[in-house]
C-alpha positions, 0 to 999 in steps of 0.5 A: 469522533474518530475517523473512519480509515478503510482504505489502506495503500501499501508500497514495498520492494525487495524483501516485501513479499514476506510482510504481504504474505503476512498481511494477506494471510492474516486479514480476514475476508470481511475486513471493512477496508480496501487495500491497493498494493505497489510492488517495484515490478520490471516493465517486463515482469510477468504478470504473475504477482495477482496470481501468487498474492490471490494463493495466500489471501482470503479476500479477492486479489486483482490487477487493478484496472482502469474505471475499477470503483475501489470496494471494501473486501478487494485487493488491488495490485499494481500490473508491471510497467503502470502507475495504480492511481485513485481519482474521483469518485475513487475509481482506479486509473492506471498511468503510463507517467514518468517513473518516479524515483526510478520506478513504475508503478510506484508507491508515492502515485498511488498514496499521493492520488489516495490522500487526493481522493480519500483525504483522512480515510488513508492508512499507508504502510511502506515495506521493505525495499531500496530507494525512498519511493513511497516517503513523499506519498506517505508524507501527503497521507499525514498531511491529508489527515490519514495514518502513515505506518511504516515497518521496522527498518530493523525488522526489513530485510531491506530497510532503505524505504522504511528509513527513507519514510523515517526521515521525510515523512515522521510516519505514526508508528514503526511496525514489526512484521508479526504485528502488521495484521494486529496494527491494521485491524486496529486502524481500521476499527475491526480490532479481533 
């Protein structure tokens, strides 16, 4: 029997926001999934990022806060200067912890405690951006049984993390940006 996947994680830097307009625009309202979303943010970044992603989205987009229970049908975004974390039950838990790999929030925190959590259920999905956040976390989604997609680096406008993913974490499929939304119903089992 297939796994049920419903939650997807997803980390991305410069030159991501083109692919999550995509996604969010793309993803319809009763998606059976959740989706928390790590963008390299300043530590004084205005906290604007929810506000924006929210004009393109059919579902709900928030800050993540922390005793948030994850739910089907909501986007979650990491705030500026925090670490979006899952822990038991699968509640959101936001963490002043060290930066990892120069970054907070980071994509590799929330995919590690995702596949802590969710184990199989996990689909991540790394974006373009510089540096290899997110190739240690995907790499933990694989090995909990979950799904690791990563765009194509030829199709990033910054192809850092996508390669840096390649090359640790030997993600299940590489993606282009015009079939971002197709892959993830598909993975989600909510094929249109």
């Amino acid at each position: 029997m297939d796994s049920i996947r419903d939650i997807i994680v997803i980390g991305g830097s410069e030159g991501s926001f083109g692919p999550l307009r995509a996604i969010l625009t793309g993803l319809p309202k009763d998606i059976p999934a959740a989706i928390l979303i790590v963008m390299h943010t300043g530590p004084s970044s205005p906290r604007l990022l929810a506000s924006i992603f929210n004009t393109w989205s059919t579902l709900p987009v928030a800050y993540g806060k922390d005793g948030d229970r994850v739910q089907h049908g909501h986007v979650y975004v990491a705030p500026p200067d925090k670490h979006l974390e899952v822990v038991e039950p699968g509640v959101i838990h936001l963490s002043d912890g060290p930066k990892v790999k120069f970054s907070r929030p980071a994509a590799d925190r929330l995919f590690e405690t995702a596949a802590s959590v969710f184990g199989n259920r996990v689909i991540s999905l790394i974006l373009s951006g510089n540096d290899g956040d997110g190739a240690e976390g995907a790499n933990a989604v694989r090995m909990s049984g979950g799904l690791s997609l990563v765009q194509d680096p030829g199709n990033a406008v910054v192809p850092s993390m996508p390669i840096k993913a390649i090359e640790h974490d030997h993600p299940e499929c590489l993606v282009r940006t015009t079939a971002l939304v197709e892959v993830l119903m598909h993975a989600v089992g909510a094929v249109r």
